[in-house]
N, C-alpha and C positions, 0 to 999 in steps of 0.2 A: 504494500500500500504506500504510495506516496507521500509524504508530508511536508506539506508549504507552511512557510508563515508571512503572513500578510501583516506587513507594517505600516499602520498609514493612522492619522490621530480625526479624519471625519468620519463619523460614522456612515454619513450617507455612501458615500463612497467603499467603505470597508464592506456595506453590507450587499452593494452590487456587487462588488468585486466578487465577493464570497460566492453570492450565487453563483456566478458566472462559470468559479474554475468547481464550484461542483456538478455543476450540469456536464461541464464537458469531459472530466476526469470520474474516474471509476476503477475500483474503489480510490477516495483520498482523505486526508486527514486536513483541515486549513486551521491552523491556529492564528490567532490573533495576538498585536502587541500595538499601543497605541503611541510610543513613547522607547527610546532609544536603549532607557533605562530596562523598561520594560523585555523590549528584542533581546538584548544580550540575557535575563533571566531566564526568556523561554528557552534561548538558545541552550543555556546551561542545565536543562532540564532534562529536553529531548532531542536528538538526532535530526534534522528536516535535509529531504533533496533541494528545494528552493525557498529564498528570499525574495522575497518582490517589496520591494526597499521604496517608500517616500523619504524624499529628501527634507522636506519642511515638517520635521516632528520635535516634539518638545523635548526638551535635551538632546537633540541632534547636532552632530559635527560636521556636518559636512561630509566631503572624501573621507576624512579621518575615520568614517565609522565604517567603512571596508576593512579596512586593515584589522579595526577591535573586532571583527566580527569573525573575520578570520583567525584570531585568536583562540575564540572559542570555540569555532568548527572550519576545519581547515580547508576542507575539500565543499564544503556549499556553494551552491550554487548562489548567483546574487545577481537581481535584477533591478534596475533604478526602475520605479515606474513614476512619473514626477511631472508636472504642471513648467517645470524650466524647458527654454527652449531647446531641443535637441540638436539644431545645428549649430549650436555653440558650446553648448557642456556635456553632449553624448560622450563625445570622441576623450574629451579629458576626464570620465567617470570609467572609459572601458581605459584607458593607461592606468588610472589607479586601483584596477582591479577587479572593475565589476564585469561580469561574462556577460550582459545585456542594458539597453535602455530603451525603454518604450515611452512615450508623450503619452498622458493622461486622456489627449482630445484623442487618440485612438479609436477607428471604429471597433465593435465587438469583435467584426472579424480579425481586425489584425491583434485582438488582444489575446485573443482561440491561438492563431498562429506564435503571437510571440510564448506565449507560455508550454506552448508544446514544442516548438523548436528549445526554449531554454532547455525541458527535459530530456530533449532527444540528440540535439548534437549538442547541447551545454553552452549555448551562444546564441545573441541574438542582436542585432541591428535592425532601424528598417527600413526602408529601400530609398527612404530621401539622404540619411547619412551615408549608404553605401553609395551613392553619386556622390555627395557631395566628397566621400575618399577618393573615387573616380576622377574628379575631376580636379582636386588634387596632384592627382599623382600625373593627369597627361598636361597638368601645366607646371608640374616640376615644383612645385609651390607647398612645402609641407602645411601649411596652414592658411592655404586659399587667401582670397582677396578682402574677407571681412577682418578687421583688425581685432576684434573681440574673440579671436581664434588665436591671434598671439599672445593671450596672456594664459601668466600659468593657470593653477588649481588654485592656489593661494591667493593669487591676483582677483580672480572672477571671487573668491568666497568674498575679501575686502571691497569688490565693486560692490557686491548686490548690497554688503549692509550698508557702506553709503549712500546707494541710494534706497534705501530703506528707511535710511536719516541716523542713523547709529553717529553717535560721534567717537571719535579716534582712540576714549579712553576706555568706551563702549566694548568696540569692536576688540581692543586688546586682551578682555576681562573672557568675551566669550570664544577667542581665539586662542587662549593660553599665547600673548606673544606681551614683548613690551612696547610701549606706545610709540617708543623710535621704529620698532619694526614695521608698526602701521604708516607711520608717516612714511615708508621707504617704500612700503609696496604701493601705497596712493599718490607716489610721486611715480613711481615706473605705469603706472596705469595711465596718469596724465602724460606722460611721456609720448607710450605706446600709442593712444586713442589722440594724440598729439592736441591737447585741450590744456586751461590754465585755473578751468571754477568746476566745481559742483555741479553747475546751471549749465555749461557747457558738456559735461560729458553723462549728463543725467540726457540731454538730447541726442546727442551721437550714438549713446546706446540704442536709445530707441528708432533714431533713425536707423542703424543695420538693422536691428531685430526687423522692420518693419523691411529692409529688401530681402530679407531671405524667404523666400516662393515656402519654406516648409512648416516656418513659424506661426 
């Protein structure tokens, strides 16, 4: 029998999701965890083939919560399923380790597929990030033409809480970093997005999010 755990803190969402992979899996087991804190205890409980991972949950790290997760079980499988856009944080959540990422606005059907490809070949991408690697790769360009693709893991976590509005001494507390760190990745960010305010790269963001055809 299979056994997933569904990580995600809305219930509305936990409780489609839930139907969904028992309609289409037989037998399976779906545990629930609302909460980051919560994951890692199920994890330490019982054994599961898949995570299907929200990003935005309470006490959540970010990337950093692949790695503890694979602490606790080594060989799980781990899928992001998450409301972020995927042709900008896909590709940097499968380097830090996750075997898939599926967008939330997903129809059922690709969500049938992505779940049964995570269990059967252990991987999952979906066909707008595999262009966008494609396209990638026949212009020689490891990180294509949006510039929100050149920054790191670290960079994107410090973008999103400023524009969130976190301030610097914020972002240091829930970052485990010291406040010079943040100021040094908010300067590479302004750097990178080649902007000088807040107000400036709070729009640049949304102007790419707004040219990429997949967002």
């Amino acid at each position: 029998m299979k056994q997933i755990l569904l990580v995600e803190d809305h219930a509305i969402v936990r409780l489609a999701t839930r139907f969904l992979i028992l309609d289409l899996l037989k037998p399976v087991t779906v545990h629930e965890a609302g909460s980051f804190t919560e994951t890692l205890s199920q994890l330490a409980r019982q054994p599961v083939d898949l995570v299907i991972l929200d990003i935005n949950i309470p006490d959540g790290e970010g990337f950093n919560m692949i790695p503890k997760i694979r602490e606790v079980q080594p060989r799980v499988l781990i899928m992001i399923f998450s409301s972020l856009e995927e042709e900008i944080y896909a590709l940097h959540y499968i380097k830090a380790g996750a075997n898939g990422f599926l967008s939330k606005n997903a129809s059922q059907d690709e969500i049938r597929k992505a779940i049964l490809s995570m269990l059967d070949a252990g991987n999952y991408i979906s066909l707008a990030v595999q262009q966008q690697l494609l396209r990638n790769t026949l212009d020689n360009k490891p990180n294509g033409e949006n510039p929100l693709e050149h920054l790191s893991q670290r960079e994107l976590e410090v973008m999103d809480m400023l524009i969130e509005g976190y301030w610097t001494k914020e972002i240091a507390i829930k970052l485990n970093l010291t406040e010079s760190s943040v100021s040094t990745y908010k300067a590479r960010i302004f750097e990178k997005l080649k902007v000088t305010t807040l107000i400036e790269m709070f729009k640049k963001v949304q102007f790419y999010k707004s040219q990429n055809p997949g967002i």
